[in-house]
C-alpha positions in Angstrom: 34.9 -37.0 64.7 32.6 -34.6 66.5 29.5 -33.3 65.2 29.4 -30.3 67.3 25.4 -31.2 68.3 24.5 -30.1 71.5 21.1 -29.7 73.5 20.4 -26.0 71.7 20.4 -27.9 68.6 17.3 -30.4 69.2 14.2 -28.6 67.2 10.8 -28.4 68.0 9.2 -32.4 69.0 5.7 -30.9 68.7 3.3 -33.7 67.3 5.9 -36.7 67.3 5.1 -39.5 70.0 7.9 -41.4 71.4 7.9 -44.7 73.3 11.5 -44.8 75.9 11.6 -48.0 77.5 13.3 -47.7 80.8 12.0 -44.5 81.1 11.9 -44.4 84.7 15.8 -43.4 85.8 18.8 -42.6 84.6 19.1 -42.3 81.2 16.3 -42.9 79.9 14.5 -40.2 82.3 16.9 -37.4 81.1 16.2 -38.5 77.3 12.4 -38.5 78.2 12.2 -35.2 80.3 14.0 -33.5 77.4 11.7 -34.5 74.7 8.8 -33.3 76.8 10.3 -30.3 77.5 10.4 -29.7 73.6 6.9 -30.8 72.8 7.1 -34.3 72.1 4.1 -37.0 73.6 6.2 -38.9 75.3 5.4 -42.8 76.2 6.9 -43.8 79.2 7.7 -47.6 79.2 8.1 -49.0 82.8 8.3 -52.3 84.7 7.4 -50.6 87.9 3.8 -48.6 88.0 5.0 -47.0 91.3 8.6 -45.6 89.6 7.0 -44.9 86.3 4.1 -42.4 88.1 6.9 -41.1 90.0 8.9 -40.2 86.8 5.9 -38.9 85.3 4.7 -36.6 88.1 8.3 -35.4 87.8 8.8 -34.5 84.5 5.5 -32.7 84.5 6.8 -31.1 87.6 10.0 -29.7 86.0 8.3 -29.2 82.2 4.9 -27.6 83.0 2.7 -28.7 80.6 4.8 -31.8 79.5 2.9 -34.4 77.3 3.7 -37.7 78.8 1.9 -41.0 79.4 2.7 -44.1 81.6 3.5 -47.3 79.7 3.5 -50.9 81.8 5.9 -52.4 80.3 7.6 -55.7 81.4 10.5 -56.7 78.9 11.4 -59.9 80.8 7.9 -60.7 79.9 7.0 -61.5 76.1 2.7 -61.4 77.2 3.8 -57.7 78.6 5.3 -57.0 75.5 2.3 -58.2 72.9 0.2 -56.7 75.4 1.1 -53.2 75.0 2.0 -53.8 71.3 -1.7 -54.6 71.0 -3.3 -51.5 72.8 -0.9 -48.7 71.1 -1.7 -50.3 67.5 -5.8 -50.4 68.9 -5.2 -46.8 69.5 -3.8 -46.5 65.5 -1.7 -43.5 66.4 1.1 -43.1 64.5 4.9 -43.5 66.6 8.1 -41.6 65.5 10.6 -42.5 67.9 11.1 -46.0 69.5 13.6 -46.0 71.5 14.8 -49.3 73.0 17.1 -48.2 76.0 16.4 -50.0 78.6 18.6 -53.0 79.7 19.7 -55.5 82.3 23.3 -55.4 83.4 25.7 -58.3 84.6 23.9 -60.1 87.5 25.9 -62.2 89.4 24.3 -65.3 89.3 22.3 -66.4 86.1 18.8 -65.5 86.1 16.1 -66.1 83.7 12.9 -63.8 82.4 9.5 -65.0 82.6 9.7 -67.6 79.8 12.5 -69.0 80.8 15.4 -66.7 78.9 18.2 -65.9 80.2 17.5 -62.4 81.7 20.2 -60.3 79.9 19.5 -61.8 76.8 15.8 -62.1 76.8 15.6 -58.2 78.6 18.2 -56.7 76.2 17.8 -58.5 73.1 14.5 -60.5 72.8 12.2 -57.7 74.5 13.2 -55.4 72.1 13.3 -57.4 69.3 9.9 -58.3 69.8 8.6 -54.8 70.5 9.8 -53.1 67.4 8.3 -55.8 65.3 4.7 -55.2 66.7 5.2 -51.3 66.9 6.8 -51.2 63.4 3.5 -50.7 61.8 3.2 -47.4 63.6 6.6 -46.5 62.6 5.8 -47.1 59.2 3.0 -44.9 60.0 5.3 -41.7 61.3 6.7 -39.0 58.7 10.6 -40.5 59.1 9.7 -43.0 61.7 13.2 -44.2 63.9 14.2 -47.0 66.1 17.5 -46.2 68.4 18.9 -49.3 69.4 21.1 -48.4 73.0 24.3 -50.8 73.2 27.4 -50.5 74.6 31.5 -50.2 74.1 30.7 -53.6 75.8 29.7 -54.6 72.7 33.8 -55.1 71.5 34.3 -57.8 73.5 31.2 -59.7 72.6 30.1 -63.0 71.1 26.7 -64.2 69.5 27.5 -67.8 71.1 24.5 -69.7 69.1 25.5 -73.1 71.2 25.0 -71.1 74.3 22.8 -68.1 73.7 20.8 -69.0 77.4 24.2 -69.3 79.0 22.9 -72.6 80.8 26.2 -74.4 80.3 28.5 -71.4 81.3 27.4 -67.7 82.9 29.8 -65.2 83.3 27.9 -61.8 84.0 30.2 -59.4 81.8 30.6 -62.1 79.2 26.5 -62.4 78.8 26.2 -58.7 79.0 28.6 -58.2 76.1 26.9 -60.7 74.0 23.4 -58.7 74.5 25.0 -55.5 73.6 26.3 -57.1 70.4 23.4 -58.1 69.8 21.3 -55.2 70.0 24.3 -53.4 67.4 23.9 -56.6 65.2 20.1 -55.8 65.8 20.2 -52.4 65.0 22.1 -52.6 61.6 20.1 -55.6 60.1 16.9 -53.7 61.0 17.9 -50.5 58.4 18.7 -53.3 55.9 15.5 -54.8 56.1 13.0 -51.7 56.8 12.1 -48.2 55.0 12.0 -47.0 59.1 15.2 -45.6 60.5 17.4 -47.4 62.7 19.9 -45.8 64.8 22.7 -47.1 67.2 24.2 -45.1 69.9 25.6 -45.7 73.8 26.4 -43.3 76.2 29.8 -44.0 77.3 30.5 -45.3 81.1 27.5 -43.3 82.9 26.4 -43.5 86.7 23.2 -45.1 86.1 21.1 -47.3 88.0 22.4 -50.6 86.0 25.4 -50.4 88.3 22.9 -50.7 91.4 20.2 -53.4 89.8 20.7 -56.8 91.6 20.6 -59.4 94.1 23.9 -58.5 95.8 24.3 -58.4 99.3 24.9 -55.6 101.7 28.2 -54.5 101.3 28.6 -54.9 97.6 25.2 -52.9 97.4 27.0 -49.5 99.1 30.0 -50.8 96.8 28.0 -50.4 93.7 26.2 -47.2 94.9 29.6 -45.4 95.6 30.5 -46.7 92.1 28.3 -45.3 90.3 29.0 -42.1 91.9 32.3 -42.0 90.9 31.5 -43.0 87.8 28.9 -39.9 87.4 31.7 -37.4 88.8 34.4 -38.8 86.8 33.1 -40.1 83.6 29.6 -39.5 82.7 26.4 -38.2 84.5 23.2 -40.1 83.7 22.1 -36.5 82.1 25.5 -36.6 80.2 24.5 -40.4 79.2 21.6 -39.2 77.7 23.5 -36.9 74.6 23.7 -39.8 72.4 20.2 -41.2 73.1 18.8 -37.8 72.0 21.1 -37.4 69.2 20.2 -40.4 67.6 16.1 -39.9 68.3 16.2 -36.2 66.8 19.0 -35.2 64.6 19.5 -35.0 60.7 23.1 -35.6 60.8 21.9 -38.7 63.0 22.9 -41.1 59.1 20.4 -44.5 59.0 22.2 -47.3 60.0 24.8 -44.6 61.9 26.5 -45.7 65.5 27.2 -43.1 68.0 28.7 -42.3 71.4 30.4 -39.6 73.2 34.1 -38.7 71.9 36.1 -38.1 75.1 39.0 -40.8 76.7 38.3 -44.1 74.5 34.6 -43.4 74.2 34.2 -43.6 77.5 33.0 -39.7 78.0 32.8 -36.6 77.1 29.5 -34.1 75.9 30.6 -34.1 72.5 28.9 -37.2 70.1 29.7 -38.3 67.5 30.4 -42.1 65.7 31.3 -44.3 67.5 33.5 -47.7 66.6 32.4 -50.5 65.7 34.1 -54.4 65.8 33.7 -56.1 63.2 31.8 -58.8 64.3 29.4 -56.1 64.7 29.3 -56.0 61.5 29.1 -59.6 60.4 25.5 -59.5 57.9 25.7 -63.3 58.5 25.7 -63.8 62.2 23.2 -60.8 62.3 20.7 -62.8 59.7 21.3 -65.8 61.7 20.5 -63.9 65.2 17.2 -62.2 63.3 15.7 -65.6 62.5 16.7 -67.4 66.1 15.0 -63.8 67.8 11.9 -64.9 65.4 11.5 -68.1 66.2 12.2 -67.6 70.1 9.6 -64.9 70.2 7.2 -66.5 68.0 7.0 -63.4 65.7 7.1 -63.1 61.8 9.5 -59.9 61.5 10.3 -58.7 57.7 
């Protein structure tokens, strides 16, 4: 069901601060340069200081005037995380929009974050997790204050595998990636039934974004994945097409709390149009997603609602 939303339809962002993690490239970029361009104080949340200036000199380049601020921002690092959770409540300003979009995408081999997570699940899931608890104040703060959770169709053909969550007995790359995804929608729904703060799902189809270039691969499957996600931008979705369902969910009305949304084109997989998107039913499973809440607690050492 389309919503017939497009660009023309996002209002004025003047006064509203937004955090985008992964704001860098790809889609997160296009979602960030657009806010800006409508007003919004824009937080840019980046691993890299060197990418991040270059995304901000950018955006100021191509939106005179823009309002945006560099992050440093480590997800694969839970000290990164309280870090910067601990300077943006110090400054006490109020946050409207958080919106969790970065992600790490089907390494080969099995790798693990900075305190010893697997990195797809402690990037995707814990790192976000942990963020939104310590920004939530500052949502709570924010006239109408939203989380957007990012996940993925991948997310149909995942499994919360509690034995296994680290993957240490058995990695598969797609399999681990689907399990984050399902996460973060498991994430995203339990969140609106515990908070008075919005929480909103969306994914952006198949787009050509960086994930499809981030790796240790060798030479050959590096120009593999490159031309890949060409194709993928020519035939599916552009990273700037991506980006639709991220700034849906961060700015519209008819965005409903609790709501999942995606582009409506060949099985979800593209198309400008966005609307809701389908959802698996272990997506929807209020059990597993208590269950994954107090295991995300306990892994990240955080009291969360």
């Amino acid at each position: 069901m389309r919503t017939d939303w497009s660009l023309e339809n996002i209002g004025s962002q003047h006064g509203k601060r937004v955090l985008i993690t992964g704001a860098n490239s790809g889609i997160g970029y296009f979602t960030a340069l657009e806010l800006a361009r409508r007003g919004a104080t824009v937080l840019l949340a980046c691993r890299s200081e060197k990418r991040g200036l270059e995304a901000l000199r950018k955006i100021e380049s191509e939106s005179p005037g823009a309002l945006v601020e560099l992050v440093l921002l480590d997800l694969a690092s839970l000290s990164s995380i309280r870090t910067v959770g601990e300077n943006l409540k110090a400054e006490g300003l109020p946050l409207h929009v958080l919106l969790n979009n970065a992600g790490v995408m089907a390494p080969p081999g099995r790798l693990e974050t900075e305190d010893g997570f697997e990195l797809q699940f402690g990037t995707n899931v814990l790192g976000h997790f942990l963020l939104t608890a310590l920004l939530h104040p500052l949502l709570e703060q924010a006239e109408n204050g939203r989380v957007v959770n990012v996940a993925s169709i991948a997310h149909k053909r995942g499994r919360i595998d509690f034995e296994d969550l680290q993957c240490e007995k058995k990695y598969d790359p797609m399999t681990s990636y689907a399990q984050s995804k399902l996460g973060n929608l498991l994430f995203s729904f339990e969140l609106q039934r515990r908070s008075s703060v919005r929480s909103v799902a969306c994914h952006p189809g198949v787009a050509g974004t960086s994930l499809f270039r981030t790796g240790d691969y060798g030479r050959v499957e590096k120009v593999v994945r490159t031309l890949l996600t060409y194709l993928i931008g020519w035939f599916l979705n552009s990273s700037k097409q991506g980006a639709l369902p991220n700034l849906f969910a961060a700015t519209s009305e008819l965005a409903e709390d609790g709501g999942y949304y995606g582009p409506q084109g060949f099985r979800e997989m593209r198309g400008g149009d966005v609307g809701p998107a389908r959802v698996k039913s272990q997506a929807r499973d209020q059990d597993t997603a208590q269950r994954l809440w107090e295991v995300c607690e306990e892994l990240t050492g955080v009291e969360f609602l």
